[in-house]
N, CA, C and O atoms as a GROMACS GRO file, in nm:
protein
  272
    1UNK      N    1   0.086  -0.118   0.000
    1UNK     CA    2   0.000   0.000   0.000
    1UNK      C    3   0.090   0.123   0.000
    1UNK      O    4   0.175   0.143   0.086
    2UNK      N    5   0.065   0.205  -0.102
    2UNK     CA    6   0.139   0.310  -0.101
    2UNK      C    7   0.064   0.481  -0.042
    2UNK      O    8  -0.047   0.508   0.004
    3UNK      N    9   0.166   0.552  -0.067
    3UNK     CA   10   0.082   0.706  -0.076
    3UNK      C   11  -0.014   0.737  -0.182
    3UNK      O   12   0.012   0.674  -0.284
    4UNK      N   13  -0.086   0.790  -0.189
    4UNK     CA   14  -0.152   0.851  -0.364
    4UNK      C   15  -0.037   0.954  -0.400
    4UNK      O   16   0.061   1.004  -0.345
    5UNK      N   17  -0.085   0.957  -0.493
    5UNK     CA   18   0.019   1.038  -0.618
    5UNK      C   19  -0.023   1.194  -0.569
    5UNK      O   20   0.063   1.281  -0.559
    6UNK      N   21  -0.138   1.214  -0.544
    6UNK     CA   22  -0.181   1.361  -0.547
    6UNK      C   23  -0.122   1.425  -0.422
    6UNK      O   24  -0.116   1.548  -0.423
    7UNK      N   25  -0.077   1.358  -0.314
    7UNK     CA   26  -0.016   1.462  -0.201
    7UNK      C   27   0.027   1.552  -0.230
    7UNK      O   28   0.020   1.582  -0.349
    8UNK      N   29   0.088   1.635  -0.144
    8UNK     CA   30   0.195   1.769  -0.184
    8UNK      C   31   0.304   1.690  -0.173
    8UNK      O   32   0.306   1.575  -0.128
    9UNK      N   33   0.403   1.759  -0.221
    9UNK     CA   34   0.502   1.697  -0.195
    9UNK      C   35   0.612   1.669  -0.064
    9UNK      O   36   0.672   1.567  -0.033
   10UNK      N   37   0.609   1.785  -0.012
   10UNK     CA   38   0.641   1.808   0.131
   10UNK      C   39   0.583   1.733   0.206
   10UNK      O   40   0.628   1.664   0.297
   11UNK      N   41   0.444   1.748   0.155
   11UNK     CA   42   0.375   1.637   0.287
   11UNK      C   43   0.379   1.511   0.282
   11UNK      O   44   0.358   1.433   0.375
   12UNK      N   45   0.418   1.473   0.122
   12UNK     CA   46   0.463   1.333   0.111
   12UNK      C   47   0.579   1.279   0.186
   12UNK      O   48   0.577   1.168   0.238
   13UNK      N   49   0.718   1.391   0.192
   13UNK     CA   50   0.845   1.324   0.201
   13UNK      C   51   0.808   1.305   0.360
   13UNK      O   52   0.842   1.197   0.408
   14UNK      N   53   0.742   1.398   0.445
   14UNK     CA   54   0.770   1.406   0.588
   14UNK      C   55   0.694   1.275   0.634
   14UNK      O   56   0.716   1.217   0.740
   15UNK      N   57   0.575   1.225   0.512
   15UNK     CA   58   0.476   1.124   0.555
   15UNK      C   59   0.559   0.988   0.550
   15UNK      O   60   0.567   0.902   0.637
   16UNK      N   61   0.617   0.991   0.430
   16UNK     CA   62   0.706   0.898   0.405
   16UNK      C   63   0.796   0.843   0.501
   16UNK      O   64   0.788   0.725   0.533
   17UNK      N   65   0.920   0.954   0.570
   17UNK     CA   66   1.008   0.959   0.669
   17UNK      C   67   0.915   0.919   0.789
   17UNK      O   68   0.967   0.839   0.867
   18UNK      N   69   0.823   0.949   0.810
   18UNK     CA   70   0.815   0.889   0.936
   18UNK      C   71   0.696   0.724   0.950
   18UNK      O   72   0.652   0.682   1.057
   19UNK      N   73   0.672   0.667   0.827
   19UNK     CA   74   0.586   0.589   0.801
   19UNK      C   75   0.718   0.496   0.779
   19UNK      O   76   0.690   0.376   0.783
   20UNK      N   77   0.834   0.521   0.759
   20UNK     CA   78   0.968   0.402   0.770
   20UNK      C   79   0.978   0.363   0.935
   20UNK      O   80   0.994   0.245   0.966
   21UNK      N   81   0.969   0.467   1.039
   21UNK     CA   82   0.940   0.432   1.186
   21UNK      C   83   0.881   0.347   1.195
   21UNK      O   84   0.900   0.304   1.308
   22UNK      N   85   0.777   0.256   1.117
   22UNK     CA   86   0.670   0.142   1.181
   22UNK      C   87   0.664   0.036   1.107
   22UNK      O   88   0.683   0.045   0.986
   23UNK      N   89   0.629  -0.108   1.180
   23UNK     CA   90   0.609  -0.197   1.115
   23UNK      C   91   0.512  -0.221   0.936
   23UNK      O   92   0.394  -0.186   0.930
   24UNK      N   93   0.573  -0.272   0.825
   24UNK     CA   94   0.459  -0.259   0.740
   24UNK      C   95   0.293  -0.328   0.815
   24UNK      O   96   0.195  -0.288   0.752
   25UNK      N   97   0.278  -0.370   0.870
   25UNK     CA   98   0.127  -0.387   0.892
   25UNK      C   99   0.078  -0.237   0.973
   25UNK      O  100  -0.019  -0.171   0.937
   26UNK      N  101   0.142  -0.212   1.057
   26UNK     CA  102   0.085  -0.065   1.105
   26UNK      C  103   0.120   0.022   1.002
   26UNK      O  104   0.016   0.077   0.965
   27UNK      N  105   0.212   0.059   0.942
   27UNK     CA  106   0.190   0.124   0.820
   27UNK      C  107   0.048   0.118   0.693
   27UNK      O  108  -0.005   0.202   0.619
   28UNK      N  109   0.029  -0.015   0.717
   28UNK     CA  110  -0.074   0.018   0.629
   28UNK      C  111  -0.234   0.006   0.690
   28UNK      O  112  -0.330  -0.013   0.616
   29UNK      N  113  -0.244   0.018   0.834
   29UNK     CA  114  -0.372   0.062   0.896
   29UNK      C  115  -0.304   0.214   0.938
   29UNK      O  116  -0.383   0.290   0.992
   30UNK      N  117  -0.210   0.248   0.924
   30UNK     CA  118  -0.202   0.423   0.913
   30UNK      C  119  -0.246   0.501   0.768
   30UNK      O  120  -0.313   0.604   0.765
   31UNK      N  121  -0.184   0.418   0.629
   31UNK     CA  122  -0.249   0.487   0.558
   31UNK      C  123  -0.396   0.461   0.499
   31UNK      O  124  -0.454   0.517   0.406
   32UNK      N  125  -0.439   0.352   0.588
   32UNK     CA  126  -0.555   0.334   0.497
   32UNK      C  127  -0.677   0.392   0.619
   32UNK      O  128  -0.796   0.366   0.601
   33UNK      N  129  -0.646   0.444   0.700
   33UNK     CA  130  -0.705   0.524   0.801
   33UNK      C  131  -0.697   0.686   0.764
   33UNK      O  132  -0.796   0.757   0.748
   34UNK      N  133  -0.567   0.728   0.754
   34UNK     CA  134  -0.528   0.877   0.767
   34UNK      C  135  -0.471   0.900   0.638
   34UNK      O  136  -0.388   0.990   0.629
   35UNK      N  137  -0.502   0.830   0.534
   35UNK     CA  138  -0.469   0.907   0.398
   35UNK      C  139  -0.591   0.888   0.311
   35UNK      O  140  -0.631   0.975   0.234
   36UNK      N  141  -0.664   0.734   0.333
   36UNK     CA  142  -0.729   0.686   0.257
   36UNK      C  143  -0.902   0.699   0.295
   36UNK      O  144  -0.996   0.687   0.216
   37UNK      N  145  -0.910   0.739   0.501
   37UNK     CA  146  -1.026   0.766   0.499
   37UNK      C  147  -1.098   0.655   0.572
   37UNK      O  148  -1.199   0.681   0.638
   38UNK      N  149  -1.055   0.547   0.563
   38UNK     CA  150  -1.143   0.443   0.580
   38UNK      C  151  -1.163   0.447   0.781
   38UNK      O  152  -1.066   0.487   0.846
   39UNK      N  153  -1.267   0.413   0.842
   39UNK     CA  154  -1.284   0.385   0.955
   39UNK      C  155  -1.216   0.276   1.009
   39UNK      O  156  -1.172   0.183   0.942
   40UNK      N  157  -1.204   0.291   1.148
   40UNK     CA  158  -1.093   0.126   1.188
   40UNK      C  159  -1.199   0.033   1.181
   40UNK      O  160  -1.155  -0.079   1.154
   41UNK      N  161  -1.320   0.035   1.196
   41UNK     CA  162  -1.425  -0.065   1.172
   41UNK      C  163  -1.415  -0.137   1.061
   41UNK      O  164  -1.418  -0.260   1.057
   42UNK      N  165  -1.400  -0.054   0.956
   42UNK     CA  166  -1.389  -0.093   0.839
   42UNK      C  167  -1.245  -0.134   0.796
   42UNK      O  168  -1.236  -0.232   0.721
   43UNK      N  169  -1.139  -0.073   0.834
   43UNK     CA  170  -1.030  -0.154   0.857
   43UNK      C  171  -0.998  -0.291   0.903
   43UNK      O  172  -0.914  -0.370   0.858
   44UNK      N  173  -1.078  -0.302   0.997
   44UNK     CA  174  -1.060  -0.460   1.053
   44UNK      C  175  -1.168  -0.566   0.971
   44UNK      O  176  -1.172  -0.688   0.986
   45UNK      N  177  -1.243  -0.492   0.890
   45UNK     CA  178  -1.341  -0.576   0.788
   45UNK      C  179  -1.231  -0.657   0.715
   45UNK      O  180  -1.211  -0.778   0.709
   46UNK      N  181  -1.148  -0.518   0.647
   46UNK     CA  182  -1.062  -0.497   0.536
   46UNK      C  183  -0.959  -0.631   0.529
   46UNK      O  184  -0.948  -0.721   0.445
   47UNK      N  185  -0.885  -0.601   0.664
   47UNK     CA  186  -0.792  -0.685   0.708
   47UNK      C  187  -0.811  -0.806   0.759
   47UNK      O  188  -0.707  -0.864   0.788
   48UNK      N  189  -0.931  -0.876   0.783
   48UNK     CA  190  -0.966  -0.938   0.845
   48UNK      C  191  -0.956  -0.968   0.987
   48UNK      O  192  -0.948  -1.083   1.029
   49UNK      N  193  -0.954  -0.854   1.068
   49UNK     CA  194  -0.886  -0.865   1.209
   49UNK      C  195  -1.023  -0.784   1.287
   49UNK      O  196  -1.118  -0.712   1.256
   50UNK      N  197  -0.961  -0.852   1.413
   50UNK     CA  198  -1.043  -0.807   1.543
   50UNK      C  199  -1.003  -0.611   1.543
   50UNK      O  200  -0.901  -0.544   1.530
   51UNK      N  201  -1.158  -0.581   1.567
   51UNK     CA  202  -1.136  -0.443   1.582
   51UNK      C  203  -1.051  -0.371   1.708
   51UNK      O  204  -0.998  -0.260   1.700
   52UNK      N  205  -1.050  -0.430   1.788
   52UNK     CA  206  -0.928  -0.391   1.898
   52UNK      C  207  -0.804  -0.411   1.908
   52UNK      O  208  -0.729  -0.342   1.977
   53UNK      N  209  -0.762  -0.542   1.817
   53UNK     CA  210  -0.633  -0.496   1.744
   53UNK      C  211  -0.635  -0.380   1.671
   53UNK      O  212  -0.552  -0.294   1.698
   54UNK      N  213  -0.701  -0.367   1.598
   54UNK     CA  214  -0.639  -0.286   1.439
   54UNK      C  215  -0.654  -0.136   1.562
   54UNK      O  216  -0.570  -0.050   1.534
   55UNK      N  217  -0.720  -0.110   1.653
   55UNK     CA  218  -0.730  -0.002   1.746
   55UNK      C  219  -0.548   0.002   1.766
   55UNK      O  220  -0.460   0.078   1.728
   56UNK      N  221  -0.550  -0.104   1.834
   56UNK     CA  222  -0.390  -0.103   1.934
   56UNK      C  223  -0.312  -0.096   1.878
   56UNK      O  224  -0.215  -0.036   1.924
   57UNK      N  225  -0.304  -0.162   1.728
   57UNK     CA  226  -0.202  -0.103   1.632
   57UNK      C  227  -0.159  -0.003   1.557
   57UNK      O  228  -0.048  -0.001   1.505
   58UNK      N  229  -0.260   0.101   1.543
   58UNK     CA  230  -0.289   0.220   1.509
   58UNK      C  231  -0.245   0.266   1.613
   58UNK      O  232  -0.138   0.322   1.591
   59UNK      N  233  -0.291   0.272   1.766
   59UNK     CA  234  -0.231   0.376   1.800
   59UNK      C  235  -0.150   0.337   1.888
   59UNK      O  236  -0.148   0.372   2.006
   60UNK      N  237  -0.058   0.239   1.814
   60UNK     CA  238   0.093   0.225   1.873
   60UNK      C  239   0.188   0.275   1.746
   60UNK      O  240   0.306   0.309   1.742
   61UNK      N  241   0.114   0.268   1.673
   61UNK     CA  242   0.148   0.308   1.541
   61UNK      C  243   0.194   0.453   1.527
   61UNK      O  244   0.304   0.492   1.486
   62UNK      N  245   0.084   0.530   1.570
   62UNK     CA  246   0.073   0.625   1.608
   62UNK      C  247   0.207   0.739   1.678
   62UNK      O  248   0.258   0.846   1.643
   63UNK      N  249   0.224   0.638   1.802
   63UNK     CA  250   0.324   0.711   1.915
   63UNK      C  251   0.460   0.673   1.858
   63UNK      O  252   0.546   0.761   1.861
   64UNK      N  253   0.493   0.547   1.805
   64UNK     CA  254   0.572   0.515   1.763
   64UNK      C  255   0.630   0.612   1.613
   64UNK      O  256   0.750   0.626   1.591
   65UNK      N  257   0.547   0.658   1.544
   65UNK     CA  258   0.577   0.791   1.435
   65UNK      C  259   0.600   0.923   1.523
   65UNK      O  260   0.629   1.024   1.459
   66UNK      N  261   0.587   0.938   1.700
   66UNK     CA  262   0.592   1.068   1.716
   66UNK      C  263   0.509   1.131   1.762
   66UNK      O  264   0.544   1.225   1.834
   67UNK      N  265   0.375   1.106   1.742
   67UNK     CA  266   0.256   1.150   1.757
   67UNK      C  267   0.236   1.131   1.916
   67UNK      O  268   0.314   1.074   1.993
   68UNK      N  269   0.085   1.208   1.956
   68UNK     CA  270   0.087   1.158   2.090
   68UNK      C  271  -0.016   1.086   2.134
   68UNK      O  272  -0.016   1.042   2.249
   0.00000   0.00000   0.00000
């Protein structure tokens, strides 16, 4: 799962740099949450996972990029 093409670019490189901080599976319930929109409900449809994982991984995901 990548970025879309349409970002800015700035906001791509900084998204980029800090989306290397995390595992690819939390990487891609970060962008398919916070680029792509989708609900974690619907994330854990997506993924086939329990919705309180895809919670805990997101927002370990999360702190682990920096965030709080």
């Amino acid at each position: 799962l990548s970025l879309p093409e349409d970002i800015n670019f700035d906001t791509k490189v900084i998204l980029e740099e800090k989306l290397k901080l995390i595992s690819e599976k939390e990487r891609e319930i970060v962008i398919l949450k916070d680029i792509y929109g989708y609900k974690l409900k619907e994330i854990a449809e997506i993924k086939n996972m329990n919705l309180s994982t895809v919670k805990s991984v997101y927002y370990k995901a999360l702190k682990d990029m920096g965030g709080n």
